[in-house]
Structures are given as structure tokens and as C-alpha cells.
SERO-4910 file (N, C-alpha, C, O; in steps of 0.05 Angstrom, whole numbers):
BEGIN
 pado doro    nc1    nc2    nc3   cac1   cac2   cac3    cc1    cc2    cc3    oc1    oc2    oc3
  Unk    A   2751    322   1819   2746    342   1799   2728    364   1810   2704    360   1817
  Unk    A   2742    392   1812   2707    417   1813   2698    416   1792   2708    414   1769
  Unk    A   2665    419   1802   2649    429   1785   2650    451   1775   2657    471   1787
  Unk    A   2640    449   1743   2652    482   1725   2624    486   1735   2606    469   1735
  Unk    A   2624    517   1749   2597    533   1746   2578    548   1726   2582    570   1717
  Unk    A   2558    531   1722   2536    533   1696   2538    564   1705   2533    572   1728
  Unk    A   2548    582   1676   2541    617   1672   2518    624   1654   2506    645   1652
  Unk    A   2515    606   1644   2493    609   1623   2472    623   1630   2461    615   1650
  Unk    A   2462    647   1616   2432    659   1627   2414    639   1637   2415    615   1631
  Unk    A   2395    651   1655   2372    632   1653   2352    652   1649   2356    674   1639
  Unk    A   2329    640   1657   2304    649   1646   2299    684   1650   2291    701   1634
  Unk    A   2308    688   1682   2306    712   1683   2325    726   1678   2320    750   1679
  Unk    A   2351    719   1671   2374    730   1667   2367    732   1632   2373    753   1622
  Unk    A   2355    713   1614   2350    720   1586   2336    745   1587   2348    765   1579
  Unk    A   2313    748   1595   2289    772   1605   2307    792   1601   2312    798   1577
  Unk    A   2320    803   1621   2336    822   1625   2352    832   1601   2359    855   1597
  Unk    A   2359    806   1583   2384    819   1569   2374    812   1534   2386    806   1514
  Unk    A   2347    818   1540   2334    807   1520   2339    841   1497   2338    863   1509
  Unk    A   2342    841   1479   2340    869   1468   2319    878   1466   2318    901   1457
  Unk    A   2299    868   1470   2263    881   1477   2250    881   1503   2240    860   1511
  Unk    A   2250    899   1516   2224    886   1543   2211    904   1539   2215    926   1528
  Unk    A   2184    887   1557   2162    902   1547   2156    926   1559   2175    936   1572
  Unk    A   2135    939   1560   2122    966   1567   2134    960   1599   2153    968   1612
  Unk    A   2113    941   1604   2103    940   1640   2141    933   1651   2147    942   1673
  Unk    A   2155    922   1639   2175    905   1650   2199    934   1653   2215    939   1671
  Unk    A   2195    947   1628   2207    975   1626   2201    989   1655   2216    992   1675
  Unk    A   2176    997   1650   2174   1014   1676   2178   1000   1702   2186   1017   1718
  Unk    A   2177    984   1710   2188    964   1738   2224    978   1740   2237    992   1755
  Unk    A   2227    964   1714   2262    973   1724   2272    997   1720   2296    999   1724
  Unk    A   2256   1020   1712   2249   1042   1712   2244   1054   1741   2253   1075   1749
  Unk    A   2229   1040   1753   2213   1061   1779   2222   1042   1813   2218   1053   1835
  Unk    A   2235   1013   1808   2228   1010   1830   2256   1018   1840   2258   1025   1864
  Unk    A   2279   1018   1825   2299   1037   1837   2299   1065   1857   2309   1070   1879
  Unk    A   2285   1081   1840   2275   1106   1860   2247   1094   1883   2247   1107   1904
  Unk    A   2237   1084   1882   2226   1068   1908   2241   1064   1930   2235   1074   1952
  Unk    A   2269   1043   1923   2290   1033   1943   2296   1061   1950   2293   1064   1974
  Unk    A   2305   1086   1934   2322   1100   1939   2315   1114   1963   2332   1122   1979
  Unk    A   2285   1117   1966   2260   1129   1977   2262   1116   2010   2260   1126   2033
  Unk    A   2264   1097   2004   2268   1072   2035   2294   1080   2046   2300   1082   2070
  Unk    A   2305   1084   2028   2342   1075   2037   2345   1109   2048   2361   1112   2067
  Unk    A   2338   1120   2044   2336   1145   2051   2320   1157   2078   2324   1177   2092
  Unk    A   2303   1140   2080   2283   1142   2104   2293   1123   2129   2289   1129   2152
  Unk    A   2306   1100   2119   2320   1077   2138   2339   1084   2145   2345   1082   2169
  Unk    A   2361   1096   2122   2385   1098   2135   2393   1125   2133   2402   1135   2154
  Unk    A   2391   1138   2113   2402   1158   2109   2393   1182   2122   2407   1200   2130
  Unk    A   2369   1179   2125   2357   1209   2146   2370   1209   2174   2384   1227   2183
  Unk    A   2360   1175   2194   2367   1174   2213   2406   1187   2221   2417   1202   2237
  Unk    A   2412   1172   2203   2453   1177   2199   2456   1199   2202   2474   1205   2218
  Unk    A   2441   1219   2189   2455   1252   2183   2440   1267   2205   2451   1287   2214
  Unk    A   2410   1259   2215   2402   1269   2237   2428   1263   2260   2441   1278   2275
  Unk    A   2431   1236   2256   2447   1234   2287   2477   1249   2285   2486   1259   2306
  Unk    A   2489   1251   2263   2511   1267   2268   2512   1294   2252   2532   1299   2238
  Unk    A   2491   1311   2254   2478   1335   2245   2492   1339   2215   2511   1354   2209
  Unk    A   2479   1325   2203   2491   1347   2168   2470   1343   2156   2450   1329   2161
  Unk    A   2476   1358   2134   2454   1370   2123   2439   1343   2104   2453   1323   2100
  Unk    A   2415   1343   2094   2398   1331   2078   2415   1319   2050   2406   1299   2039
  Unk    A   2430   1329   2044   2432   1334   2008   2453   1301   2023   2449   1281   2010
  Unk    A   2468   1298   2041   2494   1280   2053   2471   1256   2055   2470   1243   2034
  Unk    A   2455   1250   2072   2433   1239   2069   2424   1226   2036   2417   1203   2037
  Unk    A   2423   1233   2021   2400   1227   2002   2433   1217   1985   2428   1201   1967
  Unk    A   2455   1222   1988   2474   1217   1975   2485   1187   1985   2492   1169   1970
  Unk    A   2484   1187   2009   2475   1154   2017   2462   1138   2011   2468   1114   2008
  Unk    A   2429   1155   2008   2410   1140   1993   2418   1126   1970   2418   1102   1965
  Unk    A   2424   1144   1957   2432   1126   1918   2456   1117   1924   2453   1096   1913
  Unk    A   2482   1115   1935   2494   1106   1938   2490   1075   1950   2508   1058   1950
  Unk    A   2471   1071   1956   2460   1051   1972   2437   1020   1954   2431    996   1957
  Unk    A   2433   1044   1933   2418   1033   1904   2435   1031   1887   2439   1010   1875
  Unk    A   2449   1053   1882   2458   1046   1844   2478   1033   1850   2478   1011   1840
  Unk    A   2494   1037   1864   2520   1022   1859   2519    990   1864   2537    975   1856
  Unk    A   2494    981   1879   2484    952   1872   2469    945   1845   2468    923   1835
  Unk    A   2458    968   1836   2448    967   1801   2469    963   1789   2466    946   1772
  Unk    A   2503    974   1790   2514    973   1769   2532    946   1776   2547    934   1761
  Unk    A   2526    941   1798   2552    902   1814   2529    885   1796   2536    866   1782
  Unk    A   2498    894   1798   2484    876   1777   2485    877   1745   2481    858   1731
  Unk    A   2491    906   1736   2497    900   1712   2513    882   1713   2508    859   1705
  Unk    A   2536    890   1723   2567    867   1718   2570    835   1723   2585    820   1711
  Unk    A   2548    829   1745   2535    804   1745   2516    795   1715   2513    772   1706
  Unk    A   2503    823   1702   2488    804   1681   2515    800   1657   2510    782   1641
  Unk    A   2539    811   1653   2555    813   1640   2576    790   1653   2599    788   1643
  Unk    A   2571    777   1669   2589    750   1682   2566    727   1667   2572    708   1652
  Unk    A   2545    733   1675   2521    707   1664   2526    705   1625   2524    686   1610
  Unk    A   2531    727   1620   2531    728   1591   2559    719   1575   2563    702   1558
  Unk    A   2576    736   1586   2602    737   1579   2627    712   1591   2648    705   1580
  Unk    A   2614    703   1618   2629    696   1636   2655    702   1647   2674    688   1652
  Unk    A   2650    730   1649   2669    743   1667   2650    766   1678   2626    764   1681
  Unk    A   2662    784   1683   2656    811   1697   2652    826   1676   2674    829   1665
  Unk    A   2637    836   1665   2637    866   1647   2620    874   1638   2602    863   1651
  Unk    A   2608    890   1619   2586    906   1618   2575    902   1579   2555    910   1568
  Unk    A   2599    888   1569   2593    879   1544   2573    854   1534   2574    829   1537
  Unk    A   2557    870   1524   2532    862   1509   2510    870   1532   2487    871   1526
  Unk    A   2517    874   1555   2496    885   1572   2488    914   1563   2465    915   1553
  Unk    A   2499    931   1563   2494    956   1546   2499    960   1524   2514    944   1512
  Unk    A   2488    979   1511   2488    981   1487   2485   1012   1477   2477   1028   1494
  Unk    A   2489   1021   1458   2492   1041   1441   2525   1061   1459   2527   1082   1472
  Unk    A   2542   1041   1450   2567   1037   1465   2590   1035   1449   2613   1040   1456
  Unk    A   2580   1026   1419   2600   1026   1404   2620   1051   1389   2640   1047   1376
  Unk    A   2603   1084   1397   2619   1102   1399   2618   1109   1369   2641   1107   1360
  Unk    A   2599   1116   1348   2598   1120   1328   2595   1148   1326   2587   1151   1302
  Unk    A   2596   1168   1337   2598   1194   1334   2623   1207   1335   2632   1210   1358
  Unk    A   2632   1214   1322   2663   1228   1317   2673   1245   1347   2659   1261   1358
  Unk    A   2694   1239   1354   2702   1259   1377   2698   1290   1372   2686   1302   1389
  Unk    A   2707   1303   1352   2695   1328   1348   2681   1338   1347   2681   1362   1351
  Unk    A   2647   1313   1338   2623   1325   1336   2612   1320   1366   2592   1332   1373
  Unk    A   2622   1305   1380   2608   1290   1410   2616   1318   1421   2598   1329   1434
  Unk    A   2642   1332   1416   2649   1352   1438   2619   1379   1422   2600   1392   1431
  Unk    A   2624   1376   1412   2604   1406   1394   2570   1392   1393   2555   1401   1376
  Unk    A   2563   1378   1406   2536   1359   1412   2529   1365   1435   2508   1375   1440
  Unk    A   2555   1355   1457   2548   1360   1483   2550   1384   1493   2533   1388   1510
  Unk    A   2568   1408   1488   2570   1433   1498   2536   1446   1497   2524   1443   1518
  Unk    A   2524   1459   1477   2495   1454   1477   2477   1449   1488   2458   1463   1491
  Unk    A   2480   1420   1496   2470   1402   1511   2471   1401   1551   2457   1395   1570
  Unk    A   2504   1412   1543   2500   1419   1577   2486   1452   1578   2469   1456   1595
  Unk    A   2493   1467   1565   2476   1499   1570   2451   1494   1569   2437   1509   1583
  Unk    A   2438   1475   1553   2407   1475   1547   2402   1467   1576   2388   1484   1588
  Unk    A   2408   1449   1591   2404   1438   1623   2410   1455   1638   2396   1456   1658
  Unk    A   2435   1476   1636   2440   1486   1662   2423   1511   1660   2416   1525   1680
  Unk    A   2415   1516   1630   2391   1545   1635   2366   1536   1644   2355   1547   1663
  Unk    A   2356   1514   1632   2334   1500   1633   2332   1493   1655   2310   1499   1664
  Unk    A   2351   1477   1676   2345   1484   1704   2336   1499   1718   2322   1493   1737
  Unk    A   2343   1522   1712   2350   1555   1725   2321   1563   1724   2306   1569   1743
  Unk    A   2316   1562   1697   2285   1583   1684   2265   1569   1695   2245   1579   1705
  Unk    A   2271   1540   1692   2238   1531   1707   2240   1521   1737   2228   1505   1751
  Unk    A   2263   1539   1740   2258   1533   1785   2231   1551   1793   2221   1547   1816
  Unk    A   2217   1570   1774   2187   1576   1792   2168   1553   1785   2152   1545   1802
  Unk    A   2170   1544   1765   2154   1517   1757   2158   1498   1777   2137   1487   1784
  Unk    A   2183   1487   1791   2183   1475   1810   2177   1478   1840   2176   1463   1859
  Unk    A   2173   1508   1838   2165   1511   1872   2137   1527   1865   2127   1536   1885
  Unk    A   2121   1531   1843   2091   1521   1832   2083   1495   1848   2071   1491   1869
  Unk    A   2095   1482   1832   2079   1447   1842   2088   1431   1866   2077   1410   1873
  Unk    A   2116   1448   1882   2122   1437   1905   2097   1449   1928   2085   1437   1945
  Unk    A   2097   1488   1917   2073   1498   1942   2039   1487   1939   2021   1493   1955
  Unk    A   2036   1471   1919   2005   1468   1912   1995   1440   1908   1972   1433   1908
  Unk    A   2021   1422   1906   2021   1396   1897   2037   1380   1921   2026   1363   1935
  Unk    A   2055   1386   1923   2066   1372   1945   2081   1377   1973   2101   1366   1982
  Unk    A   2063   1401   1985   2078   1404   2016   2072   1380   2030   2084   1379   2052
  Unk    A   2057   1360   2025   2056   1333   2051   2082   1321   2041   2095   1308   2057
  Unk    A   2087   1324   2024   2122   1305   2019   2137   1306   2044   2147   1328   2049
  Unk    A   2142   1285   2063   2160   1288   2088   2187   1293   2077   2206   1296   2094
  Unk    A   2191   1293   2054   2226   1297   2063   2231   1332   2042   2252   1342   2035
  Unk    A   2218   1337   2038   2216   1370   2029   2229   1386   2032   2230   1405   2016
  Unk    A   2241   1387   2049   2271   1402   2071   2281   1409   2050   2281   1392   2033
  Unk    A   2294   1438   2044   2303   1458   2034   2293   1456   1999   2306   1462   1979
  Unk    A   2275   1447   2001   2270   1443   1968   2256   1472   1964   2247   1485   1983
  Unk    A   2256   1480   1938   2254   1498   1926   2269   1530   1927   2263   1553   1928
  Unk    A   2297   1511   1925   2322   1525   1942   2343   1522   1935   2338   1499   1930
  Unk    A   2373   1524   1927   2387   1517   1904   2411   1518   1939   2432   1506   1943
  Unk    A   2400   1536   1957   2425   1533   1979   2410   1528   2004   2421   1528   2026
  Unk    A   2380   1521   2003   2364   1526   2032   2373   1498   2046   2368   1495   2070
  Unk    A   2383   1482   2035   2391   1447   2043   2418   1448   2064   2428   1430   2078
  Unk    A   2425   1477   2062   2453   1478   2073   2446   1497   2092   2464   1500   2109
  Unk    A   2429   1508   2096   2431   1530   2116   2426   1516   2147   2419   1493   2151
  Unk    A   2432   1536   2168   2444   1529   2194   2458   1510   2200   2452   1493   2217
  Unk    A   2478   1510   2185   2490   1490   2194   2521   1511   2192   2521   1534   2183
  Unk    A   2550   1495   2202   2575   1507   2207   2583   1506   2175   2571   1491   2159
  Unk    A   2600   1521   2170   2620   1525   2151   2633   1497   2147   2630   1484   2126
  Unk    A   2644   1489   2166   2664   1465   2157   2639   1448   2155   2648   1430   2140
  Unk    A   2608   1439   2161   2597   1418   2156   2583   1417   2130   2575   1397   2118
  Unk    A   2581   1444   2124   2572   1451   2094   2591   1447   2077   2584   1444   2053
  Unk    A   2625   1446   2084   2649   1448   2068   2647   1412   2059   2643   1403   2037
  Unk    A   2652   1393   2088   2657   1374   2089   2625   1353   2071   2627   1331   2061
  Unk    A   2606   1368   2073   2585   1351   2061   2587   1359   2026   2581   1341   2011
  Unk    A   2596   1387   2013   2596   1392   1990   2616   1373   1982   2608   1359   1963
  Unk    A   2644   1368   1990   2662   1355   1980   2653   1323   1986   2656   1307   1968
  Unk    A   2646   1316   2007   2638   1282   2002   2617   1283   1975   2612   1264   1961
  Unk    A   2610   1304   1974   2582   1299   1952   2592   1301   1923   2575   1297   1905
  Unk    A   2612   1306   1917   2625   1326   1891   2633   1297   1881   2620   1290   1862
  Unk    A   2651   1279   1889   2654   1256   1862   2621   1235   1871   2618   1215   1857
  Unk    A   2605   1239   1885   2587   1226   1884   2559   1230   1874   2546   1212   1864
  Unk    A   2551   1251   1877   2520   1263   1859   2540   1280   1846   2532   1289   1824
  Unk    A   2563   1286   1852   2563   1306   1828   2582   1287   1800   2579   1300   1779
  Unk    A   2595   1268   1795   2598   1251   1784   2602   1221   1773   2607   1210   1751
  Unk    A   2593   1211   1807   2595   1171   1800   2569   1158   1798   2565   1136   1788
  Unk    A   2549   1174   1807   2523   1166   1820   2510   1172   1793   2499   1152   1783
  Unk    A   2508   1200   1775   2499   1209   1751   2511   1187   1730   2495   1182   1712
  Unk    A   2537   1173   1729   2541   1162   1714   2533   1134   1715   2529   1120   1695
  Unk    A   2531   1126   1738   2521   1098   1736   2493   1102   1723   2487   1087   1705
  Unk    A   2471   1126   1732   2439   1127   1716   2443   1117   1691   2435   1096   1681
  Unk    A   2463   1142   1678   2456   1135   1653   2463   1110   1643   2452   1099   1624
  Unk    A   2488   1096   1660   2496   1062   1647   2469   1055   1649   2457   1056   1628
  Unk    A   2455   1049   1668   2427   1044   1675   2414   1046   1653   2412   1029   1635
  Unk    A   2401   1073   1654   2375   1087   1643   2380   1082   1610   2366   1069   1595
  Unk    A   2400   1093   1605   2414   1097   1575   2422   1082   1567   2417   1079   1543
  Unk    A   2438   1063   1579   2455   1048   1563   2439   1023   1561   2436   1014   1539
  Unk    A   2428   1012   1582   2414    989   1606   2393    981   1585   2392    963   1568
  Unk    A   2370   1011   1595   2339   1006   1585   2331   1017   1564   2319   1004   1546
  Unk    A   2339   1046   1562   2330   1057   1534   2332   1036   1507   2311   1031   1495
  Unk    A   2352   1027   1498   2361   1013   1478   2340    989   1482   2329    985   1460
  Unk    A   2332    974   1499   2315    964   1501   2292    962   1498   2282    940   1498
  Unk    A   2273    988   1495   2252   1004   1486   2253   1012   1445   2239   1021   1427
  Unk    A   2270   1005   1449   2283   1020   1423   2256   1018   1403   2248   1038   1392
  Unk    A   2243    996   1398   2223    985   1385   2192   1007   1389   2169   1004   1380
  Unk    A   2203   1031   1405   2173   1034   1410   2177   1066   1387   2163   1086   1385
  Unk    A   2200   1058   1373   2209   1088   1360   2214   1112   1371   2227   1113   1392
  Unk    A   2207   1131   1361   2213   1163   1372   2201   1169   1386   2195   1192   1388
  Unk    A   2186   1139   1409   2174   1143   1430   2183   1141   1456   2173   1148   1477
  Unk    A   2218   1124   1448   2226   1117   1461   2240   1138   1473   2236   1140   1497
  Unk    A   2260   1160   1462   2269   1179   1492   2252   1192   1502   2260   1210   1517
  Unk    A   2211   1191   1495   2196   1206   1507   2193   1191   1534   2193   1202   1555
  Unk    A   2188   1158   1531   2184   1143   1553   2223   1144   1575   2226   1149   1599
  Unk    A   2235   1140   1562   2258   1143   1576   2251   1168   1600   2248   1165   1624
  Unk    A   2252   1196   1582   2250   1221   1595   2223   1219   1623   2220   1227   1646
  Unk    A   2212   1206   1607   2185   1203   1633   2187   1198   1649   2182   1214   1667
  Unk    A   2196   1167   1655   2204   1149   1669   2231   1160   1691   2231   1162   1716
  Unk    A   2248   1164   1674   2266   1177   1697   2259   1198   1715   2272   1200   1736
  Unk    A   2241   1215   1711   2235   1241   1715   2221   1230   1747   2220   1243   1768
  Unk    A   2213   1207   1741   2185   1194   1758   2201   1179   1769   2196   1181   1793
  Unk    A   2224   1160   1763   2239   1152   1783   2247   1171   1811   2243   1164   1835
  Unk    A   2259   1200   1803   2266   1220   1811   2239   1220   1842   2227   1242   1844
  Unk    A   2231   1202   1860   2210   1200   1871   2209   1217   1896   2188   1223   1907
  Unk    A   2242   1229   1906   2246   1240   1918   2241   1275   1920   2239   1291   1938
  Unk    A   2242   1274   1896   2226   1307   1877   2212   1304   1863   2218   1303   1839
  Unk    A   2196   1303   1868   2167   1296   1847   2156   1323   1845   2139   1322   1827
  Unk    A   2160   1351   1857   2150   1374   1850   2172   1382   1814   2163   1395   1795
  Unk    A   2192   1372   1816   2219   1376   1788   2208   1362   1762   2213   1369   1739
  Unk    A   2191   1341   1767   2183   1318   1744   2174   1335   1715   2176   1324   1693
  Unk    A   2164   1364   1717   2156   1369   1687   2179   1388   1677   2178   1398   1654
  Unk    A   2201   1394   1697   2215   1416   1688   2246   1386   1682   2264   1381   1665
  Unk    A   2240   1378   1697   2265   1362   1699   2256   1340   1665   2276   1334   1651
  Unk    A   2234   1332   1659   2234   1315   1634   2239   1340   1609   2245   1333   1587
  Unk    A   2235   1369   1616   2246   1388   1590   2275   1396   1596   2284   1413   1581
  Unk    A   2285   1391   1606   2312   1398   1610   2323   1375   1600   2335   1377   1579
  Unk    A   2320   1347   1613   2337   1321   1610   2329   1305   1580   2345   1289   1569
  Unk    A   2297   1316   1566   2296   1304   1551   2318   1303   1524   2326   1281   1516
  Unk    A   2324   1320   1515   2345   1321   1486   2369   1313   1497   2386   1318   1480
  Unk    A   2377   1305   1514   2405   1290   1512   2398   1267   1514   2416   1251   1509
  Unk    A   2371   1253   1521   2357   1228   1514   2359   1220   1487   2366   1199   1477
  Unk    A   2350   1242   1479   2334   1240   1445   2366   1235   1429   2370   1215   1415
  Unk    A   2385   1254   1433   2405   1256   1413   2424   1221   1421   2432   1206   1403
  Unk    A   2426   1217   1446   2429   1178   1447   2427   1163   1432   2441   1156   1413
  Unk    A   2403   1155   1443   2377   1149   1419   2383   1154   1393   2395   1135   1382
  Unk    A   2378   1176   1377   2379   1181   1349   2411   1166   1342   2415   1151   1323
  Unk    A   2429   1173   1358   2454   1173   1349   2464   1143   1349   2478   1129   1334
  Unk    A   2449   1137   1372   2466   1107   1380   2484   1112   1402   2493   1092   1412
  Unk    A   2491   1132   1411   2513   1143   1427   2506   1148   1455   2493   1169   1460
  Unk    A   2515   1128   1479   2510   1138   1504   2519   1163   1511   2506   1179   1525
  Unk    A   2553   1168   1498   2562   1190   1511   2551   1215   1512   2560   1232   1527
  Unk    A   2531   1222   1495   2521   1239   1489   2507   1242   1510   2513   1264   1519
  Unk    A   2484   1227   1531   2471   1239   1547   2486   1237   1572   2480   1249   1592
  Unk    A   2509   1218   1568   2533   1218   1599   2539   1248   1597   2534   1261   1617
  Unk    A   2549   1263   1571   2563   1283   1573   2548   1304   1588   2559   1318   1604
  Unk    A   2513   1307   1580   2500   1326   1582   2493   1316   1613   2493   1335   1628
  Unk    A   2487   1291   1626   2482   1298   1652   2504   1303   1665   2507   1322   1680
  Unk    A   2524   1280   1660   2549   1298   1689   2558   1309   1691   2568   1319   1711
  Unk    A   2560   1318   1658   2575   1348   1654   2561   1373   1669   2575   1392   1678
  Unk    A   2534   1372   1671   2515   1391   1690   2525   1384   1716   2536   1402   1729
  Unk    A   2521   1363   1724   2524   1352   1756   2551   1360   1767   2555   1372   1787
  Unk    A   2574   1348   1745   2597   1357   1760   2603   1380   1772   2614   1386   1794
  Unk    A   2591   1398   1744   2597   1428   1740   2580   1442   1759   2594   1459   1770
  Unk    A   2555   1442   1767   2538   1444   1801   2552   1434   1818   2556   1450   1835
  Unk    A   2565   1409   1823   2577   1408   1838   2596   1423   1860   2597   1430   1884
  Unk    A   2614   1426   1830   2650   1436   1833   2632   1462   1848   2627   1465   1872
  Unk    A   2624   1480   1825   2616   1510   1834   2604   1513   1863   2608   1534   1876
  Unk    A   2589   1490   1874   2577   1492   1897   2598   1490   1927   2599   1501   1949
  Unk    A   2612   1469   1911   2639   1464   1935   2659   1498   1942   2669   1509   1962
  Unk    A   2657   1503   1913   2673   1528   1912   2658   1545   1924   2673   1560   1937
  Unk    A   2634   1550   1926   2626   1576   1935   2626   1569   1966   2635   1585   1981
  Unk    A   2618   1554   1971   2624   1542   2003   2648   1545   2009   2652   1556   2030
  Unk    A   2665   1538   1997   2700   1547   2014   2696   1577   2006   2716   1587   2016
  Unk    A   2683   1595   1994   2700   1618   1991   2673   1627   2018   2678   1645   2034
  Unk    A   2657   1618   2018   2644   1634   2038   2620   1659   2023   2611   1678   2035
  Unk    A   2614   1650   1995   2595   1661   1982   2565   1656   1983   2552   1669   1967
  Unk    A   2553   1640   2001   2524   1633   2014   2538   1621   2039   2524   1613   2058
***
């Protein structure tokens, strides 16, 4: 006879999928992700793109590639311990999609303009606290710069690094956060009230460890598609508002690179 394999949570697998954790346990799974990302970036990802010359942004896209997508084989592991299979049910939450498709589309449009201006307006705020706060940051390279990450380098390596980057920071990598951040932990906080997409917004901002000069412009931009989640119950709401930004930087970035517009 095989043995059936015990799926049952255990102690730390309850923890995790408990619908409350606490303050301290929040911010751990909050921050030590952008830690790894921070390593994985300095271990592998810098050395890689130094050795076959491309640019930084190819680099750091390794980095999280190198984190989240083992965050999200672990969600699916806590959804095998729970469920006993593979999946993400009862691991996330505010998933059940209670906002009407018409109002989600007229929620998120909004939502992406409030981010993509709100980016824009406080890039002097970010290169404020990058020139005064953080020039010892070793990996700083073209920051406070929306194209300085690409410069000297060839046409085709700027071409070939925008398009590896376009389904990955510009839409697989954004979406696993929010399974994460949104779906994962926020709901988990839920208890601390209308404190909770303030701590959400924080927390991510501070994950973000690799830009830490972005942290006060980046929690006013990212915060209200936190908040409307939250209020609503509705992940898609802040999926829509981040990747819908990310994709949409993306695409435009790839495009201006093939047309030869920076």
C-alpha cells in the first residue's frame, strides 16, 4: 500500500493562512521579499548584465523574477496544503469579484490616470530625496531618469532589453505583487480598519528597497487603488490600476525604442 501524503496545514502553514496576522508578521512578509530582491540583484543579476553588457532595468528584471515567481509556486503550495491540489482558493481573498464589470471598467480608468500623472508630477520629489538622501545607494544607475537606464548602449540592446521586459515588469511580475500584496496580505490586515490600505501602501512602498528615493511619491500614487480593494472587496481593482500603468509604460517604452524616439 502507498502512503496517502498528510496535506493538512501545519502550524506554520495555519499562520500563514490564518485571516489575521499580526502587525510584526505583516511587515516580515511585507519587506523580506524586497530584501531577497536586493541580493538577487547584486548576486546575480548585476553580475549577468555586466557580463553581457545590457542595461540595468534587464538586471533588476531578473531580480524579481527570481523572487516573486517563487512567492507565487508558494502561494500555490499554500493552496495544495489547504485545498489539496494546486490553486490559489482560499489563499487569497477579496476575489469573489463583487463589483459589476461596468463599474470596475469606470473605477479603474481613473485609477490608472491618477498613477500615470501622479508618477510624472512627483519625479522632482524623487530626484529631491535621491540627490540629498540617497546618492550612497550602489545601484542608483540611471535613477532619476525615465530613459537614463538605457543610455549608451546599441539600438538593438535597448530594443532587445525593452521587449524581454514588456510581459515581465511590464505585466507578470506587477501581477503576481498584487496576488501577493492585495490579494495575499492586505485582506489579512483587514482588522486594523481604514488603516489597513494605509499600512498596505507603506509597506509596499518600503518593500520597493531598490528605490527608496520613490517611497513618498510612489505610496501617493499607489495608495487609492489600495484603498478602493480594500473598500470594495475587489482585487481587480488595484490589478487594474497597477498593470494597467506598467503595461501601458511598458508597451510605450518598447515603442519609442523601435521608432528611435530617445
Amino acid at each position: 500500500m502507498h502512503a496517502i501524503e498528510d496535506t493538512r496545514p501545519n502550524g506554520t502553514v495555519q499562520s500563514l493562512l490564518s485571516d489575521r496576522h499580526s502587525l510584526l508578521l505583516s511587515v516580515i512578509l511585507h519587506l523580506l521579499p524586497g530584501a531577497l530582491i536586493v541580493a538577487a540583484y547584486l548576486l546575480i543579476g548585476r553580475p549577468f548584465i555586466e557580463a553581457i553588457n545590457y542595461p540595468t532595468l534587464l538586471g533588476w528584471a531578473i531580480a524579481l523574477c527570481l523572487v516573486l515567481i517563487p512567492i507565487l509556486l508558494g502561494l500555490l503550495w499554500l493552496g495544495y496544503k489547504l485545498n489539496g491540489r494546486f490553486s490559489l482558493r482560499g489563499v487569497l481573498h477579496y476575489t469573489d469579484m463583487p463589483v459589476p464589470r461596468g463599474k470596475l471598467v469606470a473605477m479603474i480608468i481613473p485609477l490608472i490616470l491618477w498613477m500615470m500623472v501622479l508618477s510624472v508630477v512627483t519625479e522632482p520629489v524623487n530626484r529631491y530625496f535621491l540627490h540629498h538622501f540617497f546618492t550612497w545607494v550602489p545601484f542608483n544607475g540611471g535613477a532619476g531618469s525615465f530613459t537614463a537606464f538605457l543610455n549608451g548602449y546599441s539600438h538593438s540592446t535597448m530594443l532587445t532589453t525593452m521587449l524581454i521586459c514588456l510581459p515581465l515588469t511590464g505585466i507578470s511580475l506587477p501581477l503576481i505583487e498584487e496576488l501577493y500584496f492585495r490579494g495575499f496580505l492586505l485582506p489579512r490586515i483587514a482588522h486594523l480598519g481604514g488603516w489597513a490600505p494605509v499600512v498596505s501602501a507603506v509597506l509596499f512602498s518600503l518593500y520597493h528597497f531598490w528605490t527608496p528615493w520613490v517611497f513618498v511619491s510612489r505610496v501617493i500614487f499607489m495608495f487609492p487603488g489600495f484603498w478602493f480593494a480594500w473598500r470594495n472587496k475587489d482585487i481587480r481593482l488595484s490589478i487594474g490600476m497597477h498593470v494597467g500603468v506598467t503595461s501601458i509604460l511598458a508597451t510605450f517604452g518598447a515603442i519609442a525604442v523601435a521608432l528611435n524616439l530617445f
